[in-house]
C-alpha positions in Angstrom: 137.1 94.6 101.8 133.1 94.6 102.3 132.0 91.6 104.5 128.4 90.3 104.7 129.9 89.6 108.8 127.5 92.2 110.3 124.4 91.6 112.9 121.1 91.1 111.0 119.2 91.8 114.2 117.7 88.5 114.7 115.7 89.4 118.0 117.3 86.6 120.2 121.1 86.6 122.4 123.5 85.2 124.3 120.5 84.0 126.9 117.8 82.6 124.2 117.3 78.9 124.1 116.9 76.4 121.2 113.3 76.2 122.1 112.7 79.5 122.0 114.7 80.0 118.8 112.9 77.1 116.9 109.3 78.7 118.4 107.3 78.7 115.6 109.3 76.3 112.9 107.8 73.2 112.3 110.5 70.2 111.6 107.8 67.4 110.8 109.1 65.3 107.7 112.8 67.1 108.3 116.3 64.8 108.9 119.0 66.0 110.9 122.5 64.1 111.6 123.9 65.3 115.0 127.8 64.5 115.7 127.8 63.9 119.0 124.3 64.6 120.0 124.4 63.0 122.7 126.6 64.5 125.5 126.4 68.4 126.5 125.1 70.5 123.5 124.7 68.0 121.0 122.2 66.0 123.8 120.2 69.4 124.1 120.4 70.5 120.4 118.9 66.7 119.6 116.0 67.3 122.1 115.1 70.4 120.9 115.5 69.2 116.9 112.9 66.1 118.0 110.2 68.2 120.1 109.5 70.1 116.8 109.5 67.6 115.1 112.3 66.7 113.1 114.1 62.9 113.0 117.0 62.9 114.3 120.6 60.8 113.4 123.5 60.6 116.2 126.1 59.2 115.0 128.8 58.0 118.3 132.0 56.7 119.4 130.0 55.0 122.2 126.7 54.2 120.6 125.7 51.8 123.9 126.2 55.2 125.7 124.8 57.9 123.3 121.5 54.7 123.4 121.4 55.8 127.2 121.8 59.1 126.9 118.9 59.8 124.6 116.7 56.9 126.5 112.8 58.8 126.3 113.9 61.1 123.4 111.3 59.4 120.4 112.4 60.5 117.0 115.8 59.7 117.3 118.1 57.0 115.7 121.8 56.3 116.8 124.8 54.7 114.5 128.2 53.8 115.0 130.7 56.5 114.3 134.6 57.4 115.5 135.7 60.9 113.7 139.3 60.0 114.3 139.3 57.0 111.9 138.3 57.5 108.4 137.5 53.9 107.7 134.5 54.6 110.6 133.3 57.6 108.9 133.3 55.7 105.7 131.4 52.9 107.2 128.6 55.7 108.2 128.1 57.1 105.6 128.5 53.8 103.1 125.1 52.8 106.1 123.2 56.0 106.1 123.7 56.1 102.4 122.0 53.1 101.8 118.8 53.8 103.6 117.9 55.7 100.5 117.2 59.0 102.4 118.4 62.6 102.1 119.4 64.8 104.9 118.1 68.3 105.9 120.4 69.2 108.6 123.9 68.4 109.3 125.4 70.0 112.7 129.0 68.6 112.9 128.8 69.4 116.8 130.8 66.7 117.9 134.8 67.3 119.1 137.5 67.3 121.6 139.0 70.2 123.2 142.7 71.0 124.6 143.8 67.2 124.8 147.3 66.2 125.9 149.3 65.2 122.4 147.9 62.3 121.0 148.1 61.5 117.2 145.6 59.7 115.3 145.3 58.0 111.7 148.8 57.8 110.2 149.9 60.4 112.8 147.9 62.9 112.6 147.2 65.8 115.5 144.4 64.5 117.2 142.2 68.2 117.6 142.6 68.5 114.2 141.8 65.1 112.9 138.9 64.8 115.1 137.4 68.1 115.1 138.0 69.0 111.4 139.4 66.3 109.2 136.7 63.5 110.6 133.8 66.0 109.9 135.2 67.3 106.8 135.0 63.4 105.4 132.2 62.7 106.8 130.0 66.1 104.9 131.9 65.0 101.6 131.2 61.1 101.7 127.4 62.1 102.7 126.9 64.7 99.5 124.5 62.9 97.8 122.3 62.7 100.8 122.9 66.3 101.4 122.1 67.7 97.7 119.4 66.7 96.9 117.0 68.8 99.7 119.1 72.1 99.5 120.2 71.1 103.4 122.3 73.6 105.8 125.2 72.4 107.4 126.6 73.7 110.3 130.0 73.6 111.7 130.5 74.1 115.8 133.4 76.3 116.0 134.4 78.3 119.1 135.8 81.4 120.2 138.8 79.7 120.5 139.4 80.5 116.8 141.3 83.7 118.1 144.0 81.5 119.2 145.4 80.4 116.2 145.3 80.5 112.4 145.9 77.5 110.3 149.5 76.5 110.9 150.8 75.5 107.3 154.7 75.5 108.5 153.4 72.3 110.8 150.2 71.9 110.9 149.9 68.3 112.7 152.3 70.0 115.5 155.1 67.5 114.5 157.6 70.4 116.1 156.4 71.3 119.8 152.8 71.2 121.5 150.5 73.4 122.9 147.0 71.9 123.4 145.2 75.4 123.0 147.2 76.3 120.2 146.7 73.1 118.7 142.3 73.4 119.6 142.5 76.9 118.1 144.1 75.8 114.8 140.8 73.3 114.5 138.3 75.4 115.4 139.4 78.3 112.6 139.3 75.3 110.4 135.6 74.6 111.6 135.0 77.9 109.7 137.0 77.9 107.0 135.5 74.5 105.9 131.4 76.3 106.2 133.3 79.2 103.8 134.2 77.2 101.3 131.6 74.6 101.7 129.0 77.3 100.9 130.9 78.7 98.0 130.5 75.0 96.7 127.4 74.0 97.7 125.2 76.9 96.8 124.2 76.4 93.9 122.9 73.1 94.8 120.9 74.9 97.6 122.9 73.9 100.6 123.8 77.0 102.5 126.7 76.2 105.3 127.4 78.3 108.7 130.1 78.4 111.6 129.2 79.6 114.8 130.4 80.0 118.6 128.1 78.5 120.8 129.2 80.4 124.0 130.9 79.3 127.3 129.3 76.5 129.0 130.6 73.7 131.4 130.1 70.4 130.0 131.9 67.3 129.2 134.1 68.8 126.6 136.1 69.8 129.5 137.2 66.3 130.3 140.7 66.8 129.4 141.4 69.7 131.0 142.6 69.2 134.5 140.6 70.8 137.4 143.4 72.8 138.4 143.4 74.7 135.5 140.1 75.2 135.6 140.3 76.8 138.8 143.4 78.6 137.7 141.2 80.3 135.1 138.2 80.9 137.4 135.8 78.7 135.8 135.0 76.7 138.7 136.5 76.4 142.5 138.1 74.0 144.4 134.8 71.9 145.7 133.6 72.2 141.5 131.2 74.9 141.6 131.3 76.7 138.7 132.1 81.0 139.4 130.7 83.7 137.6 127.9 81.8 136.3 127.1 84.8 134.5 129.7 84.2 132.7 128.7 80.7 130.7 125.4 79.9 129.1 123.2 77.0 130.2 123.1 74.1 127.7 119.9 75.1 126.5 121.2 78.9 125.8 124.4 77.0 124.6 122.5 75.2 121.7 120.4 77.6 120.6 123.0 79.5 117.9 123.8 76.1 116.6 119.9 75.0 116.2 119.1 78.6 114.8 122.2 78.4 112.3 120.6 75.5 111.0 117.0 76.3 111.3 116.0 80.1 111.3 114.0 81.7 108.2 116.1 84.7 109.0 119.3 82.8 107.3 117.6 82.0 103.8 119.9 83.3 100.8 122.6 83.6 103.4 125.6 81.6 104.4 129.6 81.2 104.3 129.0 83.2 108.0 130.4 82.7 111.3 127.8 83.4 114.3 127.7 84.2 117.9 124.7 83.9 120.0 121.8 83.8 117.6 123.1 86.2 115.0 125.8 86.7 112.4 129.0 87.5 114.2 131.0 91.5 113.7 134.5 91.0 112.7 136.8 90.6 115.2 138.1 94.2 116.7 141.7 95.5 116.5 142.1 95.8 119.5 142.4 91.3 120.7 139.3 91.4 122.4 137.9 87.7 121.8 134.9 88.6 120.3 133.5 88.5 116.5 135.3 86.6 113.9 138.8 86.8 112.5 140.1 87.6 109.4 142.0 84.4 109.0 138.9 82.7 109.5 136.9 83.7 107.0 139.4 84.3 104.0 138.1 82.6 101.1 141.9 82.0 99.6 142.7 80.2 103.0 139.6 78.5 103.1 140.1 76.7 99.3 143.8 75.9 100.8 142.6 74.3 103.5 139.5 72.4 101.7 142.3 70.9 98.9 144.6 70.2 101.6 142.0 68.5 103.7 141.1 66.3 100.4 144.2 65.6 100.1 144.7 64.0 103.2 141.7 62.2 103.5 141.2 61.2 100.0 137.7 62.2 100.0 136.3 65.3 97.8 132.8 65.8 96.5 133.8 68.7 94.5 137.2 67.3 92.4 138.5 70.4 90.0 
């Protein structure tokens, strides 16, 4: 089967910055919404979004937190928002709705990674709920902001996607947990939603994109004990983090997402899954954890997953 998953040669990598990847593009007059862009990535995708130019919506779990975060950043505005309860999301959107504007950006960045069991909603698996479902209700309740100006959205995947397809025997882990498992199962949906979200949203303009932002130490990691971390030679025993070589810098770490929603080089593209500042290569045969898998870009898995996903939250912009 031909896939459009092939390099486009964009002229940056794995150590280009979101400054250097928005050099040149002029965001004066453009709105973005930021999930979490106010810790790790999302904090430096939001100041490089601002410094050319674009305004810039955070929506947080800890607003009084995200407010000191981004203290000094002008151009940015921050709401109230918890991905792990729908009635929050709703409340967003029902707010940001109101204003009367319409949004140009969307980069659901926010999420939680390899958490011990913990089940939100009416029981659902927390990675899941937060990382996909929250986001997933939050694009579809915002669609009439989103329309209207042909905007991108982007969807913060990970390489973790290897890890696991979608589980449909169990997918809230009801039988047995393991957190990585669990983190991979949310992260393929992160790409399935941007394949089916373009196949829907196209011919309204809006163009929708996956990507893995790299390896980087930042406070994603908070539920992951330091012994593992040590165990898997991210950092040693004092902290200090090994093989830097190895992770990206938050700046280099939020340049694929702010050129997936920003480069001319994407125009009359989308449905793709990118890796540092270009369009990913399928995954090889060989397990290597690079490129994209097949289960996360099938278009028949993707449509499951998008009906399923309305389904349980009871939101869909696109009923049959």
């Amino acid at each position: 089967m031909s896939t459009a998953q092939h390099k486009i040669g964009s002229g940056f990598g794995a150590a280009s910055t979101a400054d250097e990847v928005l050099q040149g593009i002029d965001l004066t007059g453009k709105l973005a919404i930021v999930t979490g862009g106010y810790s790790g990535l999302g904090l430096e995708t939001t100041r490089a979004l601002t410094k050319a130019g674009a305004r810039v919506v955070v929506p947080a779990r800890r607003p009084d937190t995200a407010r000191e975060a981004l203290a000094g950043i002008d151009g940015v505005e921050v709401d109230e928002l918890d991905l792990g309860d729908l009635e929050s999301v709703r409340a967003f959107a029902e707010r940001f709705l109101a204003s009367g504007r319409t949004v140009d950006l969307v980069i659901d960045n926010a999420g939680i990674m390899a958490c011990p069991e913990t089940r939100v909603g009416p029981g659902w698996e927390a990675q899941f709920a937060t990382n996909h479902l929250g986001h997933f209700a939050l694009v579809n309740r915002l669609w009439p902001a989103i329309a209207p100006g042909g905007a991108r959205v982007v969807s913060v995947s990970s390489r973790a996607h290897h890890f696991s397809g979608i589980r449909w025997d169990d997918v809230q882990w009801r039988h047995g947990y393991d957190k990585w498992e669990a983190y991979g199962q949310a992260k393929t949906a992160n790409v399935l939603f941007a394949v089916h979200l373009d196949k829907l949203g196209r011919d309204a303009g809006v163009r929708a994109f996956s990507l893995h932002p790299g390896g980087i130490i930042t406070p994603l990691q908070r539920h992951i004990p330091k012994e593992e971390m040590v165990e898997r030679g991210w950092i040693d025993e004092n902290g200090n983090v090994l093989n830097p070589e190895g992770f990206k810098t938050p700046e280099q770490g939020a340049a694929t997402q702010v050129w997936a929603a920003t480069s001319p080089q994407l125009d009359g593209l989308g449905g793709l899954y990118l890796e540092d500042c270009d369009v990913a290569e399928p995954a090889p045969a060989d397990g290597a954890t690079v490129g994209v898998k097949d289960w996360a870009t099938d278009p028949e898995q993707a449509s499951r997953l998008w009906e399923f996903s309305a389904e349980l939250t009871g939101v869909n912009a696109f009923p049959a």
